[in-house]
N, C-alpha and C positions, 0 to 999 in steps of 0.2 A: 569619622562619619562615612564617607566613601568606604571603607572597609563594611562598616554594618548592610550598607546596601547591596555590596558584591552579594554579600551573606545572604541576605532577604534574599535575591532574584535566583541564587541557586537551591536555597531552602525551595522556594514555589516551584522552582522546576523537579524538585523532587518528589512533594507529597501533590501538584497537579500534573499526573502524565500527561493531560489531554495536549496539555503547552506544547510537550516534544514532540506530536505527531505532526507531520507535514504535510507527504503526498498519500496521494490514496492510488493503489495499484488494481487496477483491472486486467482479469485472465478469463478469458473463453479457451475452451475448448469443446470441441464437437463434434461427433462421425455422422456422417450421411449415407454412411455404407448401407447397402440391402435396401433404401429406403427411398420411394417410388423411381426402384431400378437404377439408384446409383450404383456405380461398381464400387468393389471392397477397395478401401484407400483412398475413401473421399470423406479427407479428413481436415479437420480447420484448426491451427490455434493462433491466438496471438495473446499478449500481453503489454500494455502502456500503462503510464504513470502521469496522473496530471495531480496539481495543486489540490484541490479539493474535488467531493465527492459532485458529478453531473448531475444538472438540475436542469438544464436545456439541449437542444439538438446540438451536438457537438461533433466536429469531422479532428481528426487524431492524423497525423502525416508523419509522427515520430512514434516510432515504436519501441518499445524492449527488444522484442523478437518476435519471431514468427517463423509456422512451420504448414506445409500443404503436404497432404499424404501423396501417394504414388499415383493415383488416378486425378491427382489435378497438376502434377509433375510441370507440364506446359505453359502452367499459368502465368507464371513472370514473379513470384511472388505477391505479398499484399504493399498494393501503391497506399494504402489509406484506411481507418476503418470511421464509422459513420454512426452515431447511436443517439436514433431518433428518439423523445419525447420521455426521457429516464424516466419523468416525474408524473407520467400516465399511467392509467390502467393497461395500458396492453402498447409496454416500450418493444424496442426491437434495436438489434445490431447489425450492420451490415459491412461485410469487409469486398472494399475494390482488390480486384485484381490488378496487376501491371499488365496482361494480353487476355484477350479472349481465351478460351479452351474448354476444357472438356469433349467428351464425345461427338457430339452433335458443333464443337468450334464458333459456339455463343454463349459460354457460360463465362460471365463479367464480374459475378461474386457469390458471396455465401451470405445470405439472413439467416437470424436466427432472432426469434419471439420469446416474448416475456411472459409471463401471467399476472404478473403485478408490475408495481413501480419498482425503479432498481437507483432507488433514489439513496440508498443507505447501506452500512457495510454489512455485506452477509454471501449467501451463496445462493444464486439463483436457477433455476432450471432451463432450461435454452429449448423449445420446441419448434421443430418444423413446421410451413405453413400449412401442413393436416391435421396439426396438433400433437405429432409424436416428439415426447421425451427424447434427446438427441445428445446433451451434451450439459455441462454449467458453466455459469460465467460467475464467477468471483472476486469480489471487494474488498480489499482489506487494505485496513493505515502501515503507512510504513513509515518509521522514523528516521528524518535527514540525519547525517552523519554528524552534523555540526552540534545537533540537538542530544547525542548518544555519548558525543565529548565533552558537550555542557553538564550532563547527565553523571558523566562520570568524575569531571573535576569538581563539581561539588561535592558530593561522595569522599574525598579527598580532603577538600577542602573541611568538612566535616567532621573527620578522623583527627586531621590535622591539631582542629579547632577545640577536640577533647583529649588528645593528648598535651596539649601546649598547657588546658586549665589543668588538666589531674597533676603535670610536671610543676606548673606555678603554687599551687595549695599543697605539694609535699614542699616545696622549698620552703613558703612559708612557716611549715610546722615546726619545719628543720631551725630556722632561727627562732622559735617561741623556745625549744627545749637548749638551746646554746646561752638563753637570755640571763642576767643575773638573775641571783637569787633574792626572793622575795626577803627584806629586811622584816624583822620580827619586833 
């Protein structure tokens, strides 16, 4: 009994993927270079991983990575990033900096706007607050490790489970043809 059920819950995690997916990975990136008089290399990216897809204002203090181009060099890195309102018409993201910088030695972070909700997995467009096309911020499921091993020893499990029947029904055959012979 215990055996049919190991069975069952890998059989499901086989024909339902959605079961294996767990985190969902968000990546911006963005140039503000040329655009109202940033210098070239006023560049953003970052990448974090939370549990499920954001539905409300959410601040991120752990990141993947992250990278500033050469004209925000000063910046300190990103302390945080911030993504106001996913699940509105007009979300937006914003990443802190760790020190002031830039030219002017008051620039505290980078926004960047949405045109719709970014409430689901896809690839969205990131526009500056003049409206210019800048950069995209991307969604996608990533599957836990634990979920990829479950994934696979079923799979196995599987294999396992048709060659053990195809070895049992030749054995089988093998003693019907070893059997006496039908008395007449």
């Amino acid at each position: 009994m215990r055996l049919r059920l190991v069975v069952l819950v890998l059989a499901l995690c086989l024909f339902l993927p959605k079961l294996t997916l767990a985190d969902e990975l968000y990546t911006l990136s963005v140039d503000y270079s040329g655009i109202n008089g940033f210098p070239v290399g006023t560049s953003v990216q970052w990448q974090f991983e939370v549990p499920s897809i954001l539905t409300s204002t959410t601040t991120i203090t752990d990141l993947l990575s992250f990278s500033l181009g050469s004209a925000l060099s000063g910046c300190g890195g990103i302390a945080s990033v911030e993504v106001d309102n996913p699940s509105s018409t007009k979300p937006d993201a914003l990443a802190f900096f760790g020190n002031l910088c830039g030219s002017n030695g008051v620039t505290g972070g980078a926004i960047s706007f949405f045109g719709a909700a970014i409430n689901a997995a896809g690839v969205y467009t990131a526009y500056t607050k003049n409206g210019i096309a800048n950069g995209t911020l991307t969604i996608s499921a990533v599957p836990e490790p634990s979920a990829i091993f479950l994934l696979g020893s079923g799979l196995l499990t599987l294999v396992g489970f048709a060659f053990l029947k195809k070895r049992y029904y030749r054995g089988r055959s093998a003693l019907r043809s070893t059997a006496l012979p039908a008395r007449v």
